[in-house]
N, C-alpha and C positions, 0 to 999 in steps of 0.2 A: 488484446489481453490474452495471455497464456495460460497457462494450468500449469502445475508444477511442483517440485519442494514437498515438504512434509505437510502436506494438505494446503493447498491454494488456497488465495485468499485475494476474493470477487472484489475489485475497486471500483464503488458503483458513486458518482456524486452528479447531482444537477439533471438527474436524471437518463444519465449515460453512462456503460459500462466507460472509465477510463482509458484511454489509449486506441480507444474507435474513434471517441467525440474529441479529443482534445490535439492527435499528433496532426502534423499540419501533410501537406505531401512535399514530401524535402528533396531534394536534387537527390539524387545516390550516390553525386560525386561530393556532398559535402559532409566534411569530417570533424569532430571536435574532441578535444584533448581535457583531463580533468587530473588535476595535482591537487592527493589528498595530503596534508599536511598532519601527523599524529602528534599531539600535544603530547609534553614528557608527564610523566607520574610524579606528581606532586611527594618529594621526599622517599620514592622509590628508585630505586635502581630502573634502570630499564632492560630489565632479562624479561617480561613478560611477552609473550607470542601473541598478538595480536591479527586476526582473520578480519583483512579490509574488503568490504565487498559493493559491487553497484548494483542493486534490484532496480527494477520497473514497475511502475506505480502499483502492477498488480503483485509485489514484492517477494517475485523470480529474481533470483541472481542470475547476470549476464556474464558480470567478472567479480573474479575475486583473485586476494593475493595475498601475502603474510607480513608483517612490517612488525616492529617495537615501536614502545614510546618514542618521543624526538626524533621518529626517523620520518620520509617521505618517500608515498608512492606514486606512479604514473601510469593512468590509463590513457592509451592511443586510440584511436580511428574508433570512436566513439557517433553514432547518430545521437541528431542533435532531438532534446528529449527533458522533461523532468523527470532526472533519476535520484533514490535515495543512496547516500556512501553511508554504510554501516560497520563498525568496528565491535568486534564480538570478540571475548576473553574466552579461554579452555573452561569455565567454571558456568557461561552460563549468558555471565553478562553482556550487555549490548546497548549502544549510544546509533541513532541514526541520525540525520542530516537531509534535507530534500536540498538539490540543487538544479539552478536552472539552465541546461548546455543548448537554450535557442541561440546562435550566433546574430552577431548582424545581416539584415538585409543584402544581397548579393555577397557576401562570404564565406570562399569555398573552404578556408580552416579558420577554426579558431582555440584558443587555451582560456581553458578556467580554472581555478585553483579555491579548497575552500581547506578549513582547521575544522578537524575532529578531535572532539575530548575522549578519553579512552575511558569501558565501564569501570563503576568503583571498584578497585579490586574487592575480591571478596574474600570473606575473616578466612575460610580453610585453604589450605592449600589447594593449587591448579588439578583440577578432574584431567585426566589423561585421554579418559573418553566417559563421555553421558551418556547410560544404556535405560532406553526405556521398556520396561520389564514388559507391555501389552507388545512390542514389538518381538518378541521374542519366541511368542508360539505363533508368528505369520510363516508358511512354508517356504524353502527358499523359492519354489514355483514359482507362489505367488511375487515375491518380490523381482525375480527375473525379470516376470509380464511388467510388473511396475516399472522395474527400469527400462523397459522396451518402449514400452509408452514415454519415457523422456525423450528417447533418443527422436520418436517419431515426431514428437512438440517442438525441438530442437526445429528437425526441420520443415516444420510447417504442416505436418501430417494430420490434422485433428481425427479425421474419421478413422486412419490408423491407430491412432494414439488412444483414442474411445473404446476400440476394439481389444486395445491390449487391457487396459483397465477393468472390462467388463471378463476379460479371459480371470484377470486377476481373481476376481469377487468371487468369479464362479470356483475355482483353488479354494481359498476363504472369505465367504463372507462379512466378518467383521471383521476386514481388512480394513483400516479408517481413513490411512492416506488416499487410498487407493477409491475410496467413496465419495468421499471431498472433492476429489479430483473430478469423479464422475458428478458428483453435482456441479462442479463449477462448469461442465461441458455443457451439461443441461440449460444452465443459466443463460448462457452464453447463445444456446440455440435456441432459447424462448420458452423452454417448458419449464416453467415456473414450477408448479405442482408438483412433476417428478423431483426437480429441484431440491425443494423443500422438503420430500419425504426422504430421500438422501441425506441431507444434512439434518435432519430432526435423529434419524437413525445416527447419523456423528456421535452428534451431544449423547446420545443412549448408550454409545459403546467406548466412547471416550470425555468424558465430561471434564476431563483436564485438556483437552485439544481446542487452545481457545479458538482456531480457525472455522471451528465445526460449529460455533455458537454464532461468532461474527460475517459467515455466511447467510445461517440462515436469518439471522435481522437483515441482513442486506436482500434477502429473497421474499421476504415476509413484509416488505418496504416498499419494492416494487411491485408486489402484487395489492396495495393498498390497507396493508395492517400493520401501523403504524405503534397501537400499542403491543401489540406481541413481538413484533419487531423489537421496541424498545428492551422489553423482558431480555429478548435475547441478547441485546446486542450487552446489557449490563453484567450478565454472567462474564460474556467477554472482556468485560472492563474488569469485571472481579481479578480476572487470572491474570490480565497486563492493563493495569490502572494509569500507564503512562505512554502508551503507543497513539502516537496521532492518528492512526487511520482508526482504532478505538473509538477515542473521543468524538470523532469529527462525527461517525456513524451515530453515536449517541446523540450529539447534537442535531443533527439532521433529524432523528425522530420525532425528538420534543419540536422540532420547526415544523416539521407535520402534524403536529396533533397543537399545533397553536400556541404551544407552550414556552412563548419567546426568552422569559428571565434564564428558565433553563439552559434553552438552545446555546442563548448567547454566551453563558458561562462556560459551556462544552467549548464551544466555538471559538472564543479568546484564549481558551488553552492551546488549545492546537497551536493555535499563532503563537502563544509562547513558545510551547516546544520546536515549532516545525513551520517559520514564516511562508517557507517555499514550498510548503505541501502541496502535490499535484491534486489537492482536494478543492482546492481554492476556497478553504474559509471565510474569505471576507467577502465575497458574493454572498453566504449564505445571510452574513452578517448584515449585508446592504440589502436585502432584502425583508431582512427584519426591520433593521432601520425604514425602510421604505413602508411595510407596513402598520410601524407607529410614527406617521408620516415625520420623520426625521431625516428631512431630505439633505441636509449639508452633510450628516455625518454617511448617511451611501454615497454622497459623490466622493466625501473623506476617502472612502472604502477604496471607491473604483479606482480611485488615481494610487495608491497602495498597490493594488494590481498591478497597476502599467508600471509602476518604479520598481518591484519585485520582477515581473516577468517583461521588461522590455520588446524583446523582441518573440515573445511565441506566438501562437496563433489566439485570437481571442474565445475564451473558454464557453462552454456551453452556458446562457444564461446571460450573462455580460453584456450583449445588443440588447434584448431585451430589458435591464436593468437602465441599460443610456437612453433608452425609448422613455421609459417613464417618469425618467426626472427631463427631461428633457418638455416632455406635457406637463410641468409644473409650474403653475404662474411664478414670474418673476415678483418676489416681495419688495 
């Protein structure tokens, strides 16, 4: 998991930062290909500029590129991966997708292709550019340092990339990308506590940066506080009521504090929105299922899994899940 973007955003599920527990070790010579297909605009012309992009579970873009409605793009020499294809309009809006590029067993390439619906356009005309007014008294300094720190993430540098960040803070302190960022390295390296005082500081200097709320539920989660956790993670929902990795985090709280009806209602959204979320919803789900012993509907679950993700590596939780319907008398 990387850091990055306009304040990173920690993908923590089953109890593992994403993209530690879940990528499998892939040959380096195997390559996969992904054809986004842009749905036309419904009784629109299609002049609108559309920004097609691939993030990583921790929702870094890797690639990105420009397309219109009805047209299609191509990304190459792709590691094989659950990545999200996001289509983002000048105004704002944004449609994501999780897709799953694990090829077959012994297959050094392979293609996949999925349909993106493009956002609703919105009633005003296309913004040319979105200026956010907090961004505007950070020194260019600081933002240098901050862009230094990408380049350094880029290639694999964290304690470089740490350094430029903390150069940043010390420029301007309520610098928020730039803090986020620094909490997400924290997370990453186990200091919880620092962690959270980082991203509690987010929410204090930016309380519209939903990233800075939806971190620290995710920080507040793994250090065992489930209800404050929750607090936060609903502010976050406040600002994007429709992003899977939102909900899922939501639901995940209420599955820790016992709160199954909840959970579950969090949880089957997600799967609405986002069947192939690198979150794996429906473990969380079979796990519920399992403890109100409703053991056909977690096996339901599991095999949803393996017909969704065929061929990736099996997700943190998952053996354990097959252990335990497996110890259940046969009726």
């Amino acid at each position: 998991m990387g850091l990055g973007g306009r304040g990173a955003v920690l993908a923590w599920a089953c109890g593992a930062l994403l993209g530690c527990a879940l990528l499998r070790a892939q040959d380096l010579s195997v390559w996969v290909e992904l054809s986004c297909s842009i749905a036309a605009d419904a009784g629109l012309a299609s002049g609108r500029t559309l920004l097609v992009e691939l993030r990583n579970p921790g929702g870094e873009t890797i690639r990105q590129t420009f397309a219109h409605p009805g047209h299609s793009v191509r990304f190459r020499r792709l590691k094989p991966g659950i990545l999200s294809a996001c289509v983002t309009d000048r105004a704002g809006g944004c449609r994501c997708k999780s897709v799953d590029l694990y090829p077959p067993p012994e297959a050094r390439t392979a293609s996949f292709s999925v349909e993106l619906k493009p956002p609703a356009p919105a009633a005003q005309a296309e913004q040319l550019s979105l200026v956010d007014k907090a961004n505007l008294v950070i020194p260019q300094k600081a933002r240098h340092e901050f862009g230094e720190c990408q380049k350094d993430l880029r290639r694999g540098d964290m304690a470089e990339g740490v350094r430029h960040l903390e150069r940043a803070l010390a420029i301007h302190p309520e610098y928020p990308e730039a803090m986020s960022n620094l909490g997400s390295a924290y997370h990453m390296a186990g200091d919880y506590t620092r962690a959270a005082q980082l991203f509690e500081r987010v929410t204090e200097i930016a309380p519209e940066m939903y990233a800075g709320w939806l971190n620290l539920g995710v920080t507040l989660l793994v250090t065992g506080e489930p209800r404050r956790a929750l607090q936060a993670e609903m502010r976050a929902l406040k600002l994007h009521p429709d992003v899977p990795f939102v909900l899922y985090q939501v639901g995940l709280c209420h599955y820790k504090l016992g709160e199954f009806a909840a959970a579950r209602s969090f949880l089957e959204r997600v799967i609405e929105l986002d069947p192939c979320s690198a979150t794996y919803p429906h473990l969380s789900l079979a796990r519920i299922a399992l403890a109100e012993r409703h053991e056909d509907e977690a096996a339901r679950l599991l095999r949803e899994v393996s017909r969704l993700h065929p061929h990736a590596p099996l997700p943190p939780g998952m053996k354990e899940i097959v252990t335990q319907l497996a110890r259940v008398p046969q009726r």
